[in-house]
C-alpha positions in Angstrom: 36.4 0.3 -14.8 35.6 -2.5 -12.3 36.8 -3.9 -8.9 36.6 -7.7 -7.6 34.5 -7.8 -4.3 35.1 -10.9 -1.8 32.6 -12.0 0.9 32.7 -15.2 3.3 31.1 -17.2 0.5 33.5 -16.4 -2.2 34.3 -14.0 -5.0 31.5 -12.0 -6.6 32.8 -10.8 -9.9 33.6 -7.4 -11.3 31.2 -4.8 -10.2 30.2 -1.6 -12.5 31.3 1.1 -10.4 29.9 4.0 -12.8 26.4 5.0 -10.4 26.6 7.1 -7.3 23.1 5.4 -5.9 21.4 2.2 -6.8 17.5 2.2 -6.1 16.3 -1.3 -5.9 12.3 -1.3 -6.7 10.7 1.2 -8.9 7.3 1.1 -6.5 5.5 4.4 -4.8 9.0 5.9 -3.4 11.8 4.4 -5.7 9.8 6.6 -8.5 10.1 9.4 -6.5 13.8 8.9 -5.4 15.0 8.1 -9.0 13.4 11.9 -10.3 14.9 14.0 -7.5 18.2 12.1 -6.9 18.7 12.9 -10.9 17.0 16.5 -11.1 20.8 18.3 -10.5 22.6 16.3 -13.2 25.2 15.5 -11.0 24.6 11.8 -9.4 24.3 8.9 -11.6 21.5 6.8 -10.6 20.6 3.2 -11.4 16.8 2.1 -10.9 16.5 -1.5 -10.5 12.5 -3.2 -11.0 11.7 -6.7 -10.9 8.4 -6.5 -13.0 8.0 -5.0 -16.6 7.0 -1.4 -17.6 3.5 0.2 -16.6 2.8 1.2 -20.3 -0.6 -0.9 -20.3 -4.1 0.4 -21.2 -5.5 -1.3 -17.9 -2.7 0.1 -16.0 -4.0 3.6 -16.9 -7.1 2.6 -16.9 -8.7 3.4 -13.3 -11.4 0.5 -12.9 -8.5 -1.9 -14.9 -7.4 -2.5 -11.4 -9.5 -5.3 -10.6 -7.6 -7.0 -13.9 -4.3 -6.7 -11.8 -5.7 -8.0 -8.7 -4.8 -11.4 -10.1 -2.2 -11.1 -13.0 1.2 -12.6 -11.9 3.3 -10.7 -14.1 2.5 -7.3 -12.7 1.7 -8.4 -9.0 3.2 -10.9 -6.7 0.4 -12.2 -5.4 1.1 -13.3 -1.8 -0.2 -15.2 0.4 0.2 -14.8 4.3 0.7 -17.6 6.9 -2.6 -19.1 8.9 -4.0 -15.8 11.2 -5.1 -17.4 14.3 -7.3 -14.1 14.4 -9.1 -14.8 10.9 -10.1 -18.3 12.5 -6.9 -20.1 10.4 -7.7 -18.6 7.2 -5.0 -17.1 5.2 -5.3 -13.4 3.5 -4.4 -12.1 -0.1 -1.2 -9.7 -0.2 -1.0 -8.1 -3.5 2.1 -6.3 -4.2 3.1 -4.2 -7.5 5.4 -5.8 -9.8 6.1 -3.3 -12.2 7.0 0.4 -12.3 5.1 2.2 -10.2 4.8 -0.6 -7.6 1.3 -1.0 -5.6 0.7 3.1 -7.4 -0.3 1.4 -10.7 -2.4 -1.3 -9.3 -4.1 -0.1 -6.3 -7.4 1.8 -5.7 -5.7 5.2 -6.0 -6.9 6.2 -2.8 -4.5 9.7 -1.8 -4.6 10.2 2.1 -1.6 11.8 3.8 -2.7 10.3 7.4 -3.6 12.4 10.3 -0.8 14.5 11.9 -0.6 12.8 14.9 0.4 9.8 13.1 3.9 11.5 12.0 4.0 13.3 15.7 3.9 9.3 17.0 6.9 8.9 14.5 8.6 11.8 16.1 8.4 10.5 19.3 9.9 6.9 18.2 13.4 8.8 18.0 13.0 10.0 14.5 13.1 14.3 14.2 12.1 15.7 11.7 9.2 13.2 10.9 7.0 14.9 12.7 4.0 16.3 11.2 5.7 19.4 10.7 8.5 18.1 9.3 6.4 16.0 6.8 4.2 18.8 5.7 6.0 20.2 3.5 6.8 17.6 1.8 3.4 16.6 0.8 2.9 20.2 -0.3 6.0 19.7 -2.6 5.1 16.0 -3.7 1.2 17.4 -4.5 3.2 19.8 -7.2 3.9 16.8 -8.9 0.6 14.5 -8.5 -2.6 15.3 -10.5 -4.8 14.5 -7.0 -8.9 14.7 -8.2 -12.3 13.0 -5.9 -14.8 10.8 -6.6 -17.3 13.8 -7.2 -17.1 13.5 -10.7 -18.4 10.5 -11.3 -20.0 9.4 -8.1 -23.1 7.5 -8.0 -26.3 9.4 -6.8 -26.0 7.1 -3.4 -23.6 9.0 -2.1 -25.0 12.1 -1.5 -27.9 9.9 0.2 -24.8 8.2 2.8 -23.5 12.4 3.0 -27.1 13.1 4.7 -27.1 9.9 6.7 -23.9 11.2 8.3 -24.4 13.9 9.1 -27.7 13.3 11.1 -25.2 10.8 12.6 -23.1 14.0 13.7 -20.2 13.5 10.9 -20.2 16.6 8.7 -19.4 16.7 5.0 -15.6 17.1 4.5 -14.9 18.7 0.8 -11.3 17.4 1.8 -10.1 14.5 3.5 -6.8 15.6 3.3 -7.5 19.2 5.2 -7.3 20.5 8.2 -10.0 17.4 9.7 -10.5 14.0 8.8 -13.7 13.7 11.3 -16.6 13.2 8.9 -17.6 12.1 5.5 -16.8 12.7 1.9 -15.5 11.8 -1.6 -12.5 9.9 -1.9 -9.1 11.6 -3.2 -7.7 9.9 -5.8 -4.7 10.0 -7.7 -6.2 10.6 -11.3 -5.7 12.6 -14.1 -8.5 13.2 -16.8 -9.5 9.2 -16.4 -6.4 8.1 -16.3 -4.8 6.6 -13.5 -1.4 8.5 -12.3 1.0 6.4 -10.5 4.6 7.3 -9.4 6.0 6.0 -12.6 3.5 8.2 -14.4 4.4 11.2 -12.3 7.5 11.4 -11.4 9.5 8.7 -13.2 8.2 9.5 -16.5 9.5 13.1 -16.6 13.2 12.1 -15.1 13.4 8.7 -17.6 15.1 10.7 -20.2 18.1 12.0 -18.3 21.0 11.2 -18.9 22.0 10.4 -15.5 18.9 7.5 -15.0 19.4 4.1 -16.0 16.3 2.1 -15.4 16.3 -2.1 -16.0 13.2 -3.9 -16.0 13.0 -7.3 -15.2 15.7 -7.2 -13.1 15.2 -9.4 -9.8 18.0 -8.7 -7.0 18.9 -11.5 -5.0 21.1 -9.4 -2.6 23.3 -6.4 -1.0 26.9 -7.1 -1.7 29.0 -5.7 0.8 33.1 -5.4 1.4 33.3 -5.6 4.9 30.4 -3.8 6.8 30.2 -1.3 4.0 27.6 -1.9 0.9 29.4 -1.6 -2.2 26.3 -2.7 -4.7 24.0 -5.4 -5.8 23.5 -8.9 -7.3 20.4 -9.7 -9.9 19.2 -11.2 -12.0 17.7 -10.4 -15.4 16.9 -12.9 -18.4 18.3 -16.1 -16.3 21.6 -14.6 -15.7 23.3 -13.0 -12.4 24.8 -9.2 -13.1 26.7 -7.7 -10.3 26.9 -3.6 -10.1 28.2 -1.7 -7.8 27.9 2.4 -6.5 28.8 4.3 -3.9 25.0 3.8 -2.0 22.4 1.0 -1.8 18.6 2.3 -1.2 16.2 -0.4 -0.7 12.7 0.6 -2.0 11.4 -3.0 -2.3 8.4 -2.3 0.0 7.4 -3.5 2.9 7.4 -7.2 2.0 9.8 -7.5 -0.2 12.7 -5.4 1.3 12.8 -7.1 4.8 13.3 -10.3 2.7 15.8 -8.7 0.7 18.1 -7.2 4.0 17.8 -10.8 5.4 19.0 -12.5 2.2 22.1 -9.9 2.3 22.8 -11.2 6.1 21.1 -8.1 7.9 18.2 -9.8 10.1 17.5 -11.7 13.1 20.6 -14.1 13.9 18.8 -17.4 14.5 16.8 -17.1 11.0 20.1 -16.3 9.1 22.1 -19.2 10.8 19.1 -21.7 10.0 19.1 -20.9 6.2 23.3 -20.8 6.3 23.7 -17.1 5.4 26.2 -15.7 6.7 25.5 -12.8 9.0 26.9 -9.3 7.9 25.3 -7.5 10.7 22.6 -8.5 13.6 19.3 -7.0 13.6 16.1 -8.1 15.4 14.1 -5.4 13.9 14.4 -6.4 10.1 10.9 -8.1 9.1 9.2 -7.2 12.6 6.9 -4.7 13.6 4.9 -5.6 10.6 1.3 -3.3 10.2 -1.5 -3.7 8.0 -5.3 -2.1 8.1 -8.1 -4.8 8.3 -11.1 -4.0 6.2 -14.4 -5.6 7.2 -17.9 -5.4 4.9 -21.7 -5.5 4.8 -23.2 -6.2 2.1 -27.0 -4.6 0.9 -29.8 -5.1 -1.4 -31.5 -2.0 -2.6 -34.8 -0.6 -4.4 -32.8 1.5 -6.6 -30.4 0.7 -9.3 -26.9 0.7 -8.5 -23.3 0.3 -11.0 -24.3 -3.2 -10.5 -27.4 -2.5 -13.2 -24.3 -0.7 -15.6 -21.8 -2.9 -15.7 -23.2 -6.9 -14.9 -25.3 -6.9 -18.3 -22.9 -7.4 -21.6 -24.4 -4.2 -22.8 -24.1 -2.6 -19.9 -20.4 -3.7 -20.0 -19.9 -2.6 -24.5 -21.4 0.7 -23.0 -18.8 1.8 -20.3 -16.1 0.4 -22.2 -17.1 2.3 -25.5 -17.9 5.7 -22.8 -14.5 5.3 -21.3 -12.9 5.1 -24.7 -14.4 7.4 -26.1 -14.2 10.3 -23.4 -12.5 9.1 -20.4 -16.0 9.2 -19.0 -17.9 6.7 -17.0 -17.8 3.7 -14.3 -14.5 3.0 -15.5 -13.0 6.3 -15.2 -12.8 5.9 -11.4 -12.8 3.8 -8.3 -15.2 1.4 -6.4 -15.4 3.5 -3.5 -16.9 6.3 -4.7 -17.2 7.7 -0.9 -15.7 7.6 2.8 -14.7 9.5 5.8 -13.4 8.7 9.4 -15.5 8.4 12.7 -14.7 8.1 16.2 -16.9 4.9 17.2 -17.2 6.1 20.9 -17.2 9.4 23.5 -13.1 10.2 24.4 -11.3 9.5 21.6 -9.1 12.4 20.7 -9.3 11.6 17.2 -11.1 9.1 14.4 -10.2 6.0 15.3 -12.3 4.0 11.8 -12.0 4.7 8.2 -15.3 3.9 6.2 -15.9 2.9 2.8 -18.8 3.1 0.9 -19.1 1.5 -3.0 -22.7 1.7 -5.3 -21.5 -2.4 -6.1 -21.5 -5.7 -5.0 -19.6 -8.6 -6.5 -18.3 -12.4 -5.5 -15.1 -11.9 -3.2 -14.8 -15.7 -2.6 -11.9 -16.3 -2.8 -10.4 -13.4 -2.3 -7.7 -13.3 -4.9 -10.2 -13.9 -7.5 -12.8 -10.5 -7.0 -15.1 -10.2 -9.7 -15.7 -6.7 -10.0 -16.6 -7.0 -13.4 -19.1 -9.2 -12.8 -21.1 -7.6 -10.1 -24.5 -9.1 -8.5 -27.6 -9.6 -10.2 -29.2 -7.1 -7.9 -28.7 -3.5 -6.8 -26.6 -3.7 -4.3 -24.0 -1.2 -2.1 -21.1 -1.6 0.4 -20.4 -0.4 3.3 -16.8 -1.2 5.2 -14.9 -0.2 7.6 -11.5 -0.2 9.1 -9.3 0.6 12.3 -7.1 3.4 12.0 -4.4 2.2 14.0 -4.6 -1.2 14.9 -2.3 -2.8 17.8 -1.4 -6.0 16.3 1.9 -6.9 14.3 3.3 -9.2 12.2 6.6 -10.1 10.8 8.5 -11.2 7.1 10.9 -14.1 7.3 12.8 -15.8 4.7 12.0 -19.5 4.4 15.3 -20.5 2.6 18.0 -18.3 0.9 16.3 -18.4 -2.1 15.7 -14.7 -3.6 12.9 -16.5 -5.9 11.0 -18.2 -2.7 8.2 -16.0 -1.6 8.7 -14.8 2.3 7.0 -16.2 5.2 4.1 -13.7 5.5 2.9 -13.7 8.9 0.3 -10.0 9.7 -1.2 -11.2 13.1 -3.9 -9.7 12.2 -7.1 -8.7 14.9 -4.7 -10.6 17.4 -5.1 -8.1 19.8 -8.6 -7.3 22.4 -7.8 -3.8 21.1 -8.3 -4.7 17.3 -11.7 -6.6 17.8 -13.5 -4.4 20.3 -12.8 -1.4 17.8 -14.1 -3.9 14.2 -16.8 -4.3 16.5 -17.7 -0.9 16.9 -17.1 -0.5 13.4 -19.7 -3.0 13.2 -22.0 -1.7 15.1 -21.5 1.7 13.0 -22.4 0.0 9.9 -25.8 -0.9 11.3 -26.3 2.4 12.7 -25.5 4.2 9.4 -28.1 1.7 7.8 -30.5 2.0 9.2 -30.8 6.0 9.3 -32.7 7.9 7.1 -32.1 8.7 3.8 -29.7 5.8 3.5 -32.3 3.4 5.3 -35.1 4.5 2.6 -33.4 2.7 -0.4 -31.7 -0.3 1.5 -33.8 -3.6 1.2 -32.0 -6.5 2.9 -28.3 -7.0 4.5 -27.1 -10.2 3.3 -24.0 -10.0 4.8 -23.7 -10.8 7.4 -27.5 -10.7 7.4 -29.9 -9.6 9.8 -29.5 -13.2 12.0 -26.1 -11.9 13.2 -27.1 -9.8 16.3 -25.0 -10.7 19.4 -21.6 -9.4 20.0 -20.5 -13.1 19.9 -21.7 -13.9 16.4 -20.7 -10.5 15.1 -17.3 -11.3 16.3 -17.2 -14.7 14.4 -18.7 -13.2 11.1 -15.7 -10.4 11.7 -12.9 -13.0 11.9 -14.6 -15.5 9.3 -15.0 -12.9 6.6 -12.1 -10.2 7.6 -9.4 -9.1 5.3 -6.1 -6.9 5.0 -7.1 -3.9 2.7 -3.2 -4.1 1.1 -1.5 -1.7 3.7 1.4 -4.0 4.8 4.4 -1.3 6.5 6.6 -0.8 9.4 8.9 -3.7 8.4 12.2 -2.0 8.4 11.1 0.1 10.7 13.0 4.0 11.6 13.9 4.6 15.0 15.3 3.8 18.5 13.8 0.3 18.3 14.1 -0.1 14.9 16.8 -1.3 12.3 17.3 2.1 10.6 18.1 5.7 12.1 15.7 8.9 11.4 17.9 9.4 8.0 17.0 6.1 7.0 19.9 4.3 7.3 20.4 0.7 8.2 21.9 0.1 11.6 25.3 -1.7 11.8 26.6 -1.2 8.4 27.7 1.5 6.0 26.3 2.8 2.5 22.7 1.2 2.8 19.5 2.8 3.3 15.4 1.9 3.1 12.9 4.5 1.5 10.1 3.0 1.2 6.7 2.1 3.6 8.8 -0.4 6.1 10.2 2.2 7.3 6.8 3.3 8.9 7.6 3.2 12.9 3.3 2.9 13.2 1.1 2.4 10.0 -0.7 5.9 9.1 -5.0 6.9 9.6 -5.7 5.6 5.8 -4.5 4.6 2.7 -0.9 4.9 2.9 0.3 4.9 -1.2 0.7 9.1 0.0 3.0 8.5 3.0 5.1 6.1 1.2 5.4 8.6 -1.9 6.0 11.2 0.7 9.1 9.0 2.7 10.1 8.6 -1.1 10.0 12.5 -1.5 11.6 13.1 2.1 14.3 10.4 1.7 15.4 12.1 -1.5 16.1 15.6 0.5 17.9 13.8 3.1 20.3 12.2 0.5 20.6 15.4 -1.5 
C-alpha cells in the first residue's frame, strides 16, 4: 500500500502509509511518547533514532558517563559558535545519540523545576502547562522511573557542606523535588540498584515488544515531507540509502538542537535562512531555532587535608578496586554520580525564590579542554568542587542551518552571560562559593583554592575568571518554543501547517530551575495525553 508524494523539488517516492505517528528521536520524550502512544493497541507507531541501541555496560553503568562525554557514535559532540560572553571561546554541546538521548549519557540528575517555572509557561499562552497542569504528570511519569539520591554512596564531605549551609541559613532538604527547593541536599538521580535508568530503559524497554512499535536504529532523517501544507511523513536515511515513510502524524522529538535544524531543513524557519541555502519554504516561522536557553555552570576548585574520591579512583589500584566493587555488587564510586550533593539559594535579600543551583563533587580532575574531562583520572591531591549556576538566565541563543545538508552540524550560537542580568547573578554565585568556603565545618578541611585561586578578589577579575573559565552545563531548550510568540501552539503543534508536532525540550517557552532531563520526560509524558 503506497502513495507518490510531490513537492516543489520533485517526486519523493512511494511512502509506507501503514503507522498512525512517526516519532523522530528516541531521546528523553520520544521514549516516553513511543510507550504511551502504543499502551492501547490501537495506533501504530514508528520510532525513528539516529544513533545505535543503549544496550552497553557503560551506558548502564552510572560513573560510565564520563566515557560518553567524548564517544562520537553515541553523542554528537557539538560545538557552539564564538560567545562574545565567554571572551570568544567556544563551549562543548553534548547531545545523546542513541536510545535514550541525553537520559543515557548525562549525570542523571532528576529535578522537576520549581512551579513557577511552568506558571511562567502558562502565562506565555500555553494552559494547561501551568504547574498544576504539569503536576500530575510528574506524579504519573515517577510510576515509571526508579528515582534514588546520592545518600547512598555519598562521600563523608557532604554532610560537612549540609552543616556549612545551614549556618549559612539554607536548611537540609531530604527532597529537592518537594514542596521547597531553598536549601541543600543530596542529588536525585535516576538510578536503579547501580544501574543507570534512562527513558529507553524505562519506558521504551517495556513497550519494545508490542506489536504496534517499530523502532529503527541508525536511521538519520533528513526531513518532513509534506503534500501541500499538510505532513504526510519522513525522509532518512539508514545504511547509506534514503527510505521514505509516511503516517497520518509527524512528532519531532529530536531535541533542542537537533529538531530546529530538522523543521528548517523541511522549509519551516526563518525566511531569509531558507532562501539563502535554496530550500524551499513550506511555511514561515521566525521562531524556529530562536529563543534558545541553556544553564551556565561556573567552578572552584580546592585542595583539602582529608582524602577525597580522588585518593580511590587516581591510583591503578584504586581504579581495579572500584571496578571489581561495582561488578561485583553494584557498589561503590561508580555506582553514582560526581555531584554527590546540591541545593538552590537565593544570592541576595527580595528574591521571591532561589535564583542559583549549587553543586558540590568530593573530585577534581583536568577539564582542559572541555570535551576531553578526565574524570577517571582525577588530581593527585584531595581535592572537591564547588559550582554554581543561575536558575533562570536572560540570555538567548539560536540554531541555524549552515547549508541544506541533514549531515552538516547546525550553527550553534547560546549567547551565553550576554546579558548584565546573567553576570551580576554568576557573580553572586561567586561570591557564595567563597562564603560557603570559608565557613565552618567546610572551611576546617579546605587547604588552598586553586581555582581561581585566592589572587582573584575584585569584582573585575572575578568577572574575567567567570567568562574565561565558564561553561554550558548541557541544558540547551526553548528552541521550538510553545506559545503566543512561539512556532508551536499549547498542544504542541507547529504553526502554519498541518499533521506536525514537537515533544521534546525546544518546546520549553523559559528553561526550568535545574536539570531539565525531568521536564523534558515530563513534555514527553504530557504530549502523549494530549495526542491520545
Amino acid at each position: 500500500m503506497g502513495r507518490r508524494y510531490k513537492s516543489g523539488d520533485g517526486t519523493f517516492g512511494r511512502a509506507d502509509l501503514d503507522f498512525d505517528y512517526i516519532i523522530v528521536g528516541a531521546g528523553s520524550a520520544g521514549c516516553v511518547l513511543a510507550n504511551r502512544l502504543t499502551e492501547s493497541g490501537r495506533n501504530r507507531v514508528l520510532l525513528l533514532e539516529a544513533g545505535p541501541s543503549d544496550r552497553e555496560f557503560f551506558i548502564t553503568m552510572p560513573m560510565g558517563y564520563g566515557m560518553q562525554y567524548t564517544n562520537p557514535r553515541l553523542n554528537w559532540m557539538y560545538w557552539s559558535d564564538p560567545i562574545s560572553g565567554f571572551g570568544g571561546r567556544r563551549t562543548y554541546v553534548p547531545r545523546g545519540k542513541v536510545l535514550g538521548g541525553s537520559s543515557s549519557i548525562n549525570a542523571m540528575v532528576y529535578l522537576r523545576g520549581a512551579p513557577q517555572d511552568f506558571d511562567d509557561w502558562e502565562a506565555a499562552g500555553n494552559p494547561g502547562w501551568g504547574w498544576d497542569g504539569v503536576r500530575p504528570a510528574y506524579e504519573a511519569l515517577e510510576q515509571h522511573l526508579s528515582i534514588t539520591t546520592t545518600e547512598g554512596g555519598a562521600h563523608g564531605l557532604c554532610k560537612r557542606y549540609f552543616e556549612t549551609g545551614k549556618k549559612l541559613g539554607l536548611p537540609f532538604i531530604a527532597d529537592l523535588n518537594g514542596k521547597t527547593q531553598e536549601g541543600v541536599g543530596y542529588n536525585p538521580l535516576t538510578l536503579h540498584r547501580g544501574r543507570r535508568t534512562s527513558s529507553a530503559s524505562a519506558f521504551l524497554r517495556p513497550a519494545a515488544r508490542r506489536h504496534n512499535l517499530k523502532v529503527e536504529t541508525g536511521a538519520l532523517v533528513t526531513r518532513v515531507i509534506f503534500e501541500g501544507r499538510k505532513a504526510v511523513g519522513v525522509a532518512y536515511i539508514k545504511m547509506g540509502h534514503e527510505r521514505q515513510v509516511g503516517a497520518r502524524e509527524v512528532i519531532l522529538s529530536a531535541g533542542a538542537i537537533n529538531t530546529p535544524q530538522l523543521l528548517q531543513l523541511s522549509g519551516i524557519g526563518p525566511s531569509a535562512l531558507l532562501a539563502r541555502h535554496g530550500i524551499a519554504v513550506i511555511a514561515p516561522s521566525e521562531a524556529v531555532g530562536r529563543n534558545l536557553q541553556d544553564h551556565v555552570c561556573y567552578d572552584h576548585y580546592y585542595k583539602l587535608r582529608v582524602p577525597t574520591l580522588n585518593q580511590q579512583l587516581r591510583p591503578l589500584m584504586g581504579k581495579l578496586r572500584a571496578g571489581l566493587t561495582y561488578v561485583l555488587f553494584r557498589k561503590g564510586p561508580l555506582a553514582w554520580s560526581t555531584t554527590h550533593a546540591g541545593g538552590f539559594v537565593r544570592s541576595r535579600a527580595g528574591l521571591a525564590r532561589p535564583n542559583l543551583q549549587l553543586y558540590f563533587s568530593p573530585l577534581t580532575y583536568d577539564q582542559s579542554p572541555p570535551e576531553k574531562r578526565r574524570m577517571m583520572q582525577p588530581d593527585p591531591f584531595p581535592g572537591a568542587s564547588l559550582s554554581v549556576s543561575s536558575c533562570r538566565p536572560t540570555s538567548t541563543g539560536f540554531i541555524e542551518i549552515k547549508s541544506a545538508s541533514p549531515e552538516e552540524a547546525p550553527a550553534i550560537q547560546p549567547n551565553l552571560l550576554d546579558t548584565n542580568h546573567d553576570i551580576a547573578e554568576m557573580l553572586e554565585g561567586a561570591r557564595f562559593l567563597r562564603k560557603l568556603a570559608g565557613t565552618s565545618p567546610l572551611a576546617d578541611v579546605l587547604s588552598e583554592e586553586f581555582k581561581p585561586g585566592e589572587a582573584t578578589q575584585s569584582d573585575a577579575e572575578m568577572e574575567a575568571d567567570i567568562r574565561a573559565r565558564s561553561y554550558s552545563i548541557f541544558h540547551p531548550c526553548g528552541t521550538v518554543a510553545m506559545g503566543e510568540k512561539g512556532a508551536l501552539d499549547s498542544r504542541l503543534r507547529v504553526k502554519g501547517v498541518d499533521g506536525l508536532r514537537v515533544i521534546d525540550a525546544s518546546v520549553f517557552p523559559n528553561v526550568t530551575t535545574g536539570n531539565i532531563n525531568a521536564p523534558a520526560m515530563m513534555v514527553g509524558w504530557k504530549g502523549a495525553e494530549l495526542l491520545r
